[in-house]
FISELO-106155 format. One record per atom (N, C-alpha, C): residue in one letter; x, y, z. Coordinates in steps of 0.05 Angstrom, whole numbers, plus 5000, padded with zeros to 4 digits. Atoms other than C-alpha are relative to their C-alpha. Layout:
N
AXYZ
...
END
This chain:
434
X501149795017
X603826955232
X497049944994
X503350095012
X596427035214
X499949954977
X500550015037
X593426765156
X498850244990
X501249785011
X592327195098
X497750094995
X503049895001
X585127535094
X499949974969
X500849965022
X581327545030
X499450304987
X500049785015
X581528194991
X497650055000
X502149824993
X576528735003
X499850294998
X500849735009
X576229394973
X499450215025
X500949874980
X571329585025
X500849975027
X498250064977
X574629365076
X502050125008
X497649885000
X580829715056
X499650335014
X500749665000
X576730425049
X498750015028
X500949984967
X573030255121
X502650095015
X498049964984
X579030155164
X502550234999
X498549744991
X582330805133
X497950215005
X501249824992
X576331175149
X500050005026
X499550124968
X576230815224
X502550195009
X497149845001
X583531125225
X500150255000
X500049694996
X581231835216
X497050085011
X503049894985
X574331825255
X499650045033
X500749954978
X576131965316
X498350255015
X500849714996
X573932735323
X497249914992
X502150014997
X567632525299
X497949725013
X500750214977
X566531885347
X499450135037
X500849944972
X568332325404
X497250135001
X502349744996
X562432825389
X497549794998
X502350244996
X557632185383
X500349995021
X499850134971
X560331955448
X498250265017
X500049674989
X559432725476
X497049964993
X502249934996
X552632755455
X498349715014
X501450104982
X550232095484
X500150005028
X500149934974
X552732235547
X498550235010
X501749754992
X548732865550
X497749845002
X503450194994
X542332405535
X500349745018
X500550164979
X544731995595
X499949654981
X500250255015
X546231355546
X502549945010
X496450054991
X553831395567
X501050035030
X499649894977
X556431295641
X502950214985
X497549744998
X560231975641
X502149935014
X497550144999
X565531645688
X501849884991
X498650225010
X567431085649
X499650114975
X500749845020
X567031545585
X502049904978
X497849855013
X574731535567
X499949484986
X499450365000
X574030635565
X498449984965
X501350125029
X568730725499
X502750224986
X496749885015
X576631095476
X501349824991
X497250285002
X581130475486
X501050015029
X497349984975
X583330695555
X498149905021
X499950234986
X583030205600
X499550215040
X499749834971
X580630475678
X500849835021
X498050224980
X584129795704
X502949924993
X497650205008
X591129505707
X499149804980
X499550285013
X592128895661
X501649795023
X499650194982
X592328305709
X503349784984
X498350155001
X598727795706
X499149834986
X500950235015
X598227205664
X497749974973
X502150025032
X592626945615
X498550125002
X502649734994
X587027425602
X498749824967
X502350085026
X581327185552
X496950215008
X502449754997
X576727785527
X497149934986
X503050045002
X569227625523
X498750304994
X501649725008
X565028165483
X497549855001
X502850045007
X557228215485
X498950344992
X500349805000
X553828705464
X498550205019
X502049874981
X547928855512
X499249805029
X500150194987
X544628485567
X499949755002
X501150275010
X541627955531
X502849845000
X497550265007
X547827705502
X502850005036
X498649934981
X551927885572
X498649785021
X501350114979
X546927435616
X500449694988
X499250225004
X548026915562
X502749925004
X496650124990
X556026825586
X499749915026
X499850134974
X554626795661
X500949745010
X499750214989
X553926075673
X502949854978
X497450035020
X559326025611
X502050005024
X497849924986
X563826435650
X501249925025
X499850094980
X562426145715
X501549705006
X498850315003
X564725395698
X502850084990
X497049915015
X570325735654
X502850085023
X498649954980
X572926045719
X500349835030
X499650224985
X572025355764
X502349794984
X498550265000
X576424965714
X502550164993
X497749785005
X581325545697
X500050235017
X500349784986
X581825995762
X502550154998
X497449785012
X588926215732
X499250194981
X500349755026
X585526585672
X498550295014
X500949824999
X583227225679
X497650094971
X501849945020
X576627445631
X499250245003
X500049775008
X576428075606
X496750044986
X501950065011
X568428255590
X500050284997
X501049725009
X566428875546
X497050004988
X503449965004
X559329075538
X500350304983
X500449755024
X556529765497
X498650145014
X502749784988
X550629955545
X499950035026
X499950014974
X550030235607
X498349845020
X501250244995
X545029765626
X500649765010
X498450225009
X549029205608
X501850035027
X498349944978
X554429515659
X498749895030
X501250114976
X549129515714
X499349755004
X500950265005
X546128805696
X503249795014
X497150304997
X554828485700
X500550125030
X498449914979
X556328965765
X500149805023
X498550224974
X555928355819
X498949794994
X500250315021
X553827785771
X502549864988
X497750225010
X560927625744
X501349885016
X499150254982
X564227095772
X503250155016
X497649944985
X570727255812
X503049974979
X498350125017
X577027395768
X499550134968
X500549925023
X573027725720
X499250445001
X500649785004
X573128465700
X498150174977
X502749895020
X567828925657
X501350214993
X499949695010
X569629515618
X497950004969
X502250015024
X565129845562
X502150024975
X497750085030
X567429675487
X501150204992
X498749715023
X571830145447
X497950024966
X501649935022
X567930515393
X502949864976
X498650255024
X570930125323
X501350224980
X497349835008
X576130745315
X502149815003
X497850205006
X582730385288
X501650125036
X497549964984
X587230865341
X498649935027
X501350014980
X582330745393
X500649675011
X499850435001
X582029885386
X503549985005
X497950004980
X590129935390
X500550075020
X499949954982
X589630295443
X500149815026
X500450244978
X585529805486
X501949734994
X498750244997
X588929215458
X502850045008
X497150014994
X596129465465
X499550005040
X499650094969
X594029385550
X498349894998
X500950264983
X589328835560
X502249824976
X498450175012
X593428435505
X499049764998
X501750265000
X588727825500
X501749814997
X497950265018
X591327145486
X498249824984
X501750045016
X585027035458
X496950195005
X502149825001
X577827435444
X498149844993
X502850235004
X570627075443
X497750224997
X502149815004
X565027515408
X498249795001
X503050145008
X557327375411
X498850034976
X502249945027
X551927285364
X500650134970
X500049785033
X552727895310
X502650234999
X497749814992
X559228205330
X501450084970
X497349995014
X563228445270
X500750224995
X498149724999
X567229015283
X501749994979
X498250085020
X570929055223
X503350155011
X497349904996
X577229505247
X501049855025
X499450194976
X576529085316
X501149744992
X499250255014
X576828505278
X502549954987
X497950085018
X582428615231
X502649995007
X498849974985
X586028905277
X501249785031
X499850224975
X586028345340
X501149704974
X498850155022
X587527865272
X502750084993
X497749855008
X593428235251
X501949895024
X498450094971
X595828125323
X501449685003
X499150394997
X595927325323
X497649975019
X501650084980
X589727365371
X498249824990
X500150275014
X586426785365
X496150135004
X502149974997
X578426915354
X498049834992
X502950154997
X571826525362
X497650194996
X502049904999
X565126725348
X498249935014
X502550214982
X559126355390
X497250154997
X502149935016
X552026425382
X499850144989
X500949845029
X552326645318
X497049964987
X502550045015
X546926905282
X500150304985
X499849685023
X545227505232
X497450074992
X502249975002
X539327805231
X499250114955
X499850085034
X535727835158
X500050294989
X498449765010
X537328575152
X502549984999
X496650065013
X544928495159
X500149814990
X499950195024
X544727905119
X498750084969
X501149785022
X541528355063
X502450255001
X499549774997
X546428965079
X502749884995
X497350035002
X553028495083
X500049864973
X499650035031
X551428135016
X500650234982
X500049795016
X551328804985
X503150135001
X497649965008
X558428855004
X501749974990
X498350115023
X562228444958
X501649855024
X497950244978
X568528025002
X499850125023
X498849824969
X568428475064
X498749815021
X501050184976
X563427955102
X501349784996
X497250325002
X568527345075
X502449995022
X496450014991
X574727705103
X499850065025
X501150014975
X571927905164
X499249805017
X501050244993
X568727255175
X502749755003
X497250125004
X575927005156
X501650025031
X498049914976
X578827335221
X499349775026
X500350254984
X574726715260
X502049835006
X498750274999
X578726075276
X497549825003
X501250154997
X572125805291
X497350195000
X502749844993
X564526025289
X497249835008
X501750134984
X559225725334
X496650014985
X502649855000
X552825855302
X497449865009
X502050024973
X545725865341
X498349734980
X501350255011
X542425445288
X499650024968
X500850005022
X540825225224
X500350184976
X500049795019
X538725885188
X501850185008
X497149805002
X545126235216
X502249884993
X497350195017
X550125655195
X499150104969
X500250075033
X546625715114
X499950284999
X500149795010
X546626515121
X503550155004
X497349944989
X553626585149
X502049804978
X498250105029
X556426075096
X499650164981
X499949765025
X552726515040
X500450275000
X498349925001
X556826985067
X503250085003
X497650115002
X562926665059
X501849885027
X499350094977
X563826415130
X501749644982
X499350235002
X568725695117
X499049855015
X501750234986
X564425095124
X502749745029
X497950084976
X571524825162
X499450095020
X499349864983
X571425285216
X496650095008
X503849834990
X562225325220
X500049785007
X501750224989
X558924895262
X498450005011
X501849934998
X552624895277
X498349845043
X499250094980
X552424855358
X496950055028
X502949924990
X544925195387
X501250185019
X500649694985
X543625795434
X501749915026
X499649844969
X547925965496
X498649955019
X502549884974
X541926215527
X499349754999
X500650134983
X540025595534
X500649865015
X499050204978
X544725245582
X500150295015
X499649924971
X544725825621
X499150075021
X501450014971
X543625885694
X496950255003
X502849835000
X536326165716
X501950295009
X498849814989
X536326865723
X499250135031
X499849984974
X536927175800
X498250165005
X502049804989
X531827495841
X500949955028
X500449944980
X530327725909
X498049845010
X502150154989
X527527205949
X498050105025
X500849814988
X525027695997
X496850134994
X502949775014
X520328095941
X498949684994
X501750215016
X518927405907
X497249935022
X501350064983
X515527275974
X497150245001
X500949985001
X512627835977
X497950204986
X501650055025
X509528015907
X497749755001
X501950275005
X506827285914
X496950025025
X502650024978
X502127515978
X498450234986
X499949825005
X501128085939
X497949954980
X501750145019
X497727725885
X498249785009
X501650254990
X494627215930
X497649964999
X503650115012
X488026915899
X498950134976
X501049825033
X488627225830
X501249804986
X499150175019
X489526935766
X502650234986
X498349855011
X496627245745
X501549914984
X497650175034
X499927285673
X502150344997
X497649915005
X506027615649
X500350144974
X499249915023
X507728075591
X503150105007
X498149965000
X514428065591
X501550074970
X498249845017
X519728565550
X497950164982
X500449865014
X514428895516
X500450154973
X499449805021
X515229455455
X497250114996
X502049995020
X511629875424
X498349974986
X502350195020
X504329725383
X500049755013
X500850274981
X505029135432
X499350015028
X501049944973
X502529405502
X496950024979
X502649955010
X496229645458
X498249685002
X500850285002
X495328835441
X499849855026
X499650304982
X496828515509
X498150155024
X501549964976
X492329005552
X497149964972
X501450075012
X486928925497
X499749605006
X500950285005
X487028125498
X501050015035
X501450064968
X487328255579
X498050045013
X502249945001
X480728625577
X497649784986
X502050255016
X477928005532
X500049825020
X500450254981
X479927465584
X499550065025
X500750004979
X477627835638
X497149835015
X501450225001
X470227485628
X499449825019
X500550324994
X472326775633
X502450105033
X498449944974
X477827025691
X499150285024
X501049734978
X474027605743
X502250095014
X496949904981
X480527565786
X503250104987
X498949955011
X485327705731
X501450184997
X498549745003
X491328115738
X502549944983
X498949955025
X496528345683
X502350135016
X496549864991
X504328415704
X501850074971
X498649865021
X507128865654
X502150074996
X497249985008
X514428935637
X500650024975
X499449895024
X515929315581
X503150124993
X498049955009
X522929235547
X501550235013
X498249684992
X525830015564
X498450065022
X500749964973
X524330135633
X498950394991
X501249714993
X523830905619
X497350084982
X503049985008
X517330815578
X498349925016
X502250024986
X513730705635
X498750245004
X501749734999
X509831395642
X498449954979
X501150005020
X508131225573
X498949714997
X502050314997
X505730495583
X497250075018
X502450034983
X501130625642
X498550224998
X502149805013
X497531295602
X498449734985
X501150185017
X496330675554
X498049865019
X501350204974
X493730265615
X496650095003
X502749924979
X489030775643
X497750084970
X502549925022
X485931025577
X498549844985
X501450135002
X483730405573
X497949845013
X502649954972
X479130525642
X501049745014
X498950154971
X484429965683
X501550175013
X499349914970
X487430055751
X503150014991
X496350125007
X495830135742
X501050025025
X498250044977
X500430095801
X502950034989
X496850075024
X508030275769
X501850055022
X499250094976
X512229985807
X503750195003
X497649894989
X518530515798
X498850295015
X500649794982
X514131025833
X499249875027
X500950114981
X513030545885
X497149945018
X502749865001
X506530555877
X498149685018
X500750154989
X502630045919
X498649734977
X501450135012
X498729405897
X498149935019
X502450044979
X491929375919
X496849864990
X502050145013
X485629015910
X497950124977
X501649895020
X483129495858
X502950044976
X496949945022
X490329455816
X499349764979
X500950125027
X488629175747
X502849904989
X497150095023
X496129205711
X501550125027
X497049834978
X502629305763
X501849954973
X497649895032
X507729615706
X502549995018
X497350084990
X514429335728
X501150144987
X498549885015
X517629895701
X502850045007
X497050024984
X524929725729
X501549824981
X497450325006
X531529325707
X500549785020
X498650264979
X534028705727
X498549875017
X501550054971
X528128415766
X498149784972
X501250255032
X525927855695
X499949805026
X500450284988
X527927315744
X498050005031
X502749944983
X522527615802
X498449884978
X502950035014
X517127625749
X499549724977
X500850215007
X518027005718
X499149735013
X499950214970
X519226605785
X496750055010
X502549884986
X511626905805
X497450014988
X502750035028
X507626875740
X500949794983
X500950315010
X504626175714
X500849974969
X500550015028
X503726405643
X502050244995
X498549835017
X508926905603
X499450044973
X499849945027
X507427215540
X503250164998
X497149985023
X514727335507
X499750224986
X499649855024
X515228005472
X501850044982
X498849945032
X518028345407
X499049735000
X500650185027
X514427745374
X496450104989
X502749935013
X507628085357
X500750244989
X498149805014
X512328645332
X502549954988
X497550105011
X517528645283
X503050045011
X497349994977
X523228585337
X501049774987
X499250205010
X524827855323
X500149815028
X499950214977
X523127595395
X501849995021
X497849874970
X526627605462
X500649585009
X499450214992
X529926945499
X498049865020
X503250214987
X523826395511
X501449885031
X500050164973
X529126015560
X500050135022
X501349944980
X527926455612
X498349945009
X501850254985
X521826285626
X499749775004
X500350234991
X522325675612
X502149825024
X498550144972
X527925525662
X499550045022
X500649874980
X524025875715
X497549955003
X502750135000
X517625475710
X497150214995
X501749944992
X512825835677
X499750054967
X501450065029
X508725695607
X500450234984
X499349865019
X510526105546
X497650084979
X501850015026
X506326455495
X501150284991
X498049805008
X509826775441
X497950164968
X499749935025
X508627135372
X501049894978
X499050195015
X510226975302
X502450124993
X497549845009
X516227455294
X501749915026
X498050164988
X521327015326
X503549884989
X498050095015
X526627055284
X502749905018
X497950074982
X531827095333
X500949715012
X500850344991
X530426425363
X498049874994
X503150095021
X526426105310
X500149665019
X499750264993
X529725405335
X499449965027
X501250154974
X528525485403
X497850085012
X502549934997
X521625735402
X498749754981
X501750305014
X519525105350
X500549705023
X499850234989
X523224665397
X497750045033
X502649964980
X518224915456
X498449925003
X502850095006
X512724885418
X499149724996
X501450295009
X513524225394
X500849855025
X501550134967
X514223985470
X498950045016
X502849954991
X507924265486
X501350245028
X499449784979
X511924875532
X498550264992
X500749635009
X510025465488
X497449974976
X502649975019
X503725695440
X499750274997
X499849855022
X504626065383
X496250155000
X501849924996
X499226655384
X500150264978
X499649775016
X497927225328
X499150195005
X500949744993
X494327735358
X498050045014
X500849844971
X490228045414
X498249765011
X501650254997
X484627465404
X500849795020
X499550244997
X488826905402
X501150045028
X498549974984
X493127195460
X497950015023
X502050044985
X486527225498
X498249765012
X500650224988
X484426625492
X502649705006
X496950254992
X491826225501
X499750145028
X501349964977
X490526625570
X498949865018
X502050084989
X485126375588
X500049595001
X499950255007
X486325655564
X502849825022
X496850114986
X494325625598
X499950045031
X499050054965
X492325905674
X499149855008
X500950134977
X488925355698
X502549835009
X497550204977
X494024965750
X500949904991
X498050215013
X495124385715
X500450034974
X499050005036
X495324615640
X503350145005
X498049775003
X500125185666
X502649825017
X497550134990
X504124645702
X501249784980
X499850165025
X504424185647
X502250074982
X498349905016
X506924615606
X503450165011
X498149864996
X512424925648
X502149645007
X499050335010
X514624155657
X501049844983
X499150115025
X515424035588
X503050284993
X497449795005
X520224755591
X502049895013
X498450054987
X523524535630
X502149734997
X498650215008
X526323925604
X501049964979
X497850005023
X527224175532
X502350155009
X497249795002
X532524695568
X501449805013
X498150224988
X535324195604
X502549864980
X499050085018
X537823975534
X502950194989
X498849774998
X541324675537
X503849985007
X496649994984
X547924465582
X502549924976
X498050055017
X550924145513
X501350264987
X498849795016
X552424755482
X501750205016
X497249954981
X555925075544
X501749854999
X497350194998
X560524455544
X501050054965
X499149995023
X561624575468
X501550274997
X498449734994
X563425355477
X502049915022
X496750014982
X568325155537
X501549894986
X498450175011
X571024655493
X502250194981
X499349895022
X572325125439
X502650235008
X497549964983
X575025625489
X502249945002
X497550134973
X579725165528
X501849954972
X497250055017
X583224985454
X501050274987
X498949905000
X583525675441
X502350115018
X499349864978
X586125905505
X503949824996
X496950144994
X591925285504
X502350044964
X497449975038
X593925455421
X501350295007
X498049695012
X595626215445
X501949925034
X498550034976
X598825975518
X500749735000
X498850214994
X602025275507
X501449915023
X498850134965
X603224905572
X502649884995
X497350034995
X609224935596
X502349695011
END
């Protein structure tokens, strides 16, 4: 039997509203598929209904929400499925994106469908056919009707890089027990560091069942490119000084082609590889580009790169581990905007010097641990970002520093062995060996 949850009012009045929202979930669903946010095929899966069999034997369901957290399981999943090739792992994502990013990245053994919207009849649905024998959310997951519901069951649930950003930690205090009892439905909760173990206790997470274990992302495997383009991008760029704005936003292209116009100067050969977060703001990145009298090249019109190309606007998915593999220096976006920062160990497991912003909430711990082994440098605005530039491409600073990345992630692999661990005793408390 499950243990009993802690009493919650709102909790109560959620999960019977969950219970009667379906009619107006579908017409959400219905209208993002019109704006091309929803694969229209796989439409009926954000329902509960399942567009695969349920495989034989043990099944363990892995949620993420987007890419980020979806690229952080890979190398998880991949060891998980060398020491257990009997289990089957069930992975649900939310974004179509996300879909494209897992389509020939998961390991063998493993299936993808998109999550069920956090309608009660919808969540039995899916669970009454995959039937977990256990469920492993990321980071900020808390579905409350998902939750209460997969609890109710006897399913056994984990959390892993936990963390809570300092808006829902403001929004779930204001609920009274509903983030306790929810938090209750854990058996265990992984969190990323520090300030998500002391914000996840003050909201009622049990210090039994918290432990404070570091990021995922950083034991996991580099991410994949085309050794093909890497080749030849790299002739492509040959005898320039090339830096990286990687993930972009908003009010932050303005800053990183401004402090690329400053270090042009001390750099004459200086070119600017642009990758801005949402691929379909590229039309609207490289108006920014030109009206500021540089050369653009955008690379989903296929647009050449030529010795008068100032910024090439990587305006595509899935191609981070090209542009990190190829450029020395990386500026890190969402941190000169209030995003909260994107995952440093990328670049740094892919050799190539970091310079971030001060809005890093997300990975406060593993942007301090960077900095303080001389991998990454903290920069506030267009200036400073101009002259950390100028200061990180020469050869050996920019090798230096990707040297020292490279050996804090290395520190990374403990916390995958700590999530398998955690795993493997869920997996054997809901399937006792026979």
């Amino acid at each position: 039997m499950p243990s009993a949850l802690p009493r919650s009012i709102l909790l109560r009045l959620y999960l019977a509203a969950s219970g009667r929202a379906g009619k107006v979930a579908h017409y959400w669903l219905e209208r993002r598929r019109a704006e091309g946010k929803e694969d229209a095929q796989r439409l009926p899966e954000r329902m509960g209904e399942a567009s695969r069999p349920r495989p034989e034997g043990a099944l363990i369901w892995f949620h993420a929400a987007s890419v980020g957290e979806a690229a952080s399981l890979l190398e998880m999943l991949r060891r998980l499925m060398q020491a257990r090739p009997e289990v089957t792992c069930l992975v649900t994502t939310g974004t179509v994106t996300s879909a494209q990013f897992l389509a020939d990245r998961l390991p063998e053994n493993c299936i993808h469908q998109f999550s069920t919207l956090d309608v009660l009849p919808w969540v039995r649905r899916f669970l009454d056919h995959w039937r977990p024998d256990a469920a492993v959310f990321t980071e900020s997951e808390m579905w409350p009707a998902t939750l209460h519901e997969a609890h109710a069951r006897g399913i056994p649930l984990l959390l892993i890089n936990a963390r809570i950003s300092n808006r829902s930690f403001r929004r779930w205090r204001m609920m009274g027990n509903m983030a306790r009892a929810l938090l209750a439905c854990y058996e265990r909760i992984l969190a990323q560091d520090k300030l998500a173990g002391e914000q996840l206790s003050a909201l009622g997470a049990d210090p039994k069942k918290l432990s404070v274990e570091g990021s995922l992302k950083e034991g996991s495997a580099p991410l994949p490119y085309d050794e093909a383009e890497r080749a030849k991008m790299s002739r492509a760029f040959a005898g320039r000084h090339l830096w990286l704005a990687a993930s972009t936003h908003p009010g932050e292209e303005e800053i990183v082609i401004g402090a690329h116009l400053r270090a042009r100067p001390a750099l004459p050969l200086l070119s600017l590889l642009l990758v801005p977060r949402h691929p379909n703001r590229g039309d609207e990145v490289a108006a920014l580009v030109r009206a500021r009298g540089l050369s653009v090249a955008q690379r989903s019109k296929g647009e050449p790169i030529t010795a008068d190309t100032d910024v090439y606007l990587a305006d595509t998915l899935g191609e981070m581990g090209l542009w990190y593999r190829i450029a020395p220096v990386s500026f890190v976006g969402g941190s000169l905007v209030d995003v909260g920062g994107h995952n440093p160990f990328e670049p740094a497991l892919l050799g190539s010097a970091i310079l971030f912003g001060p809005n890093v909430r997300n990975f406060v711990d593993g942007y301090r641990r960077l900095q303080r082994a001389g991998a990454a440098v903290l920069v506030r605005n267009e200036a400073d970002l101009a002259d950390a530039v100028v200061a990180t491409l020469p050869p050996d600073r920019a090798a230096e520093m990707a040297a020292a990345a490279w050996a804090a992630c290395s520190e990374g692999a403990e916390v995958t062995d700590a999530v398998l661990d955690a795993v493997g005793v869920l997996l054997d408390r809901s399937r006792p060996a026979a």
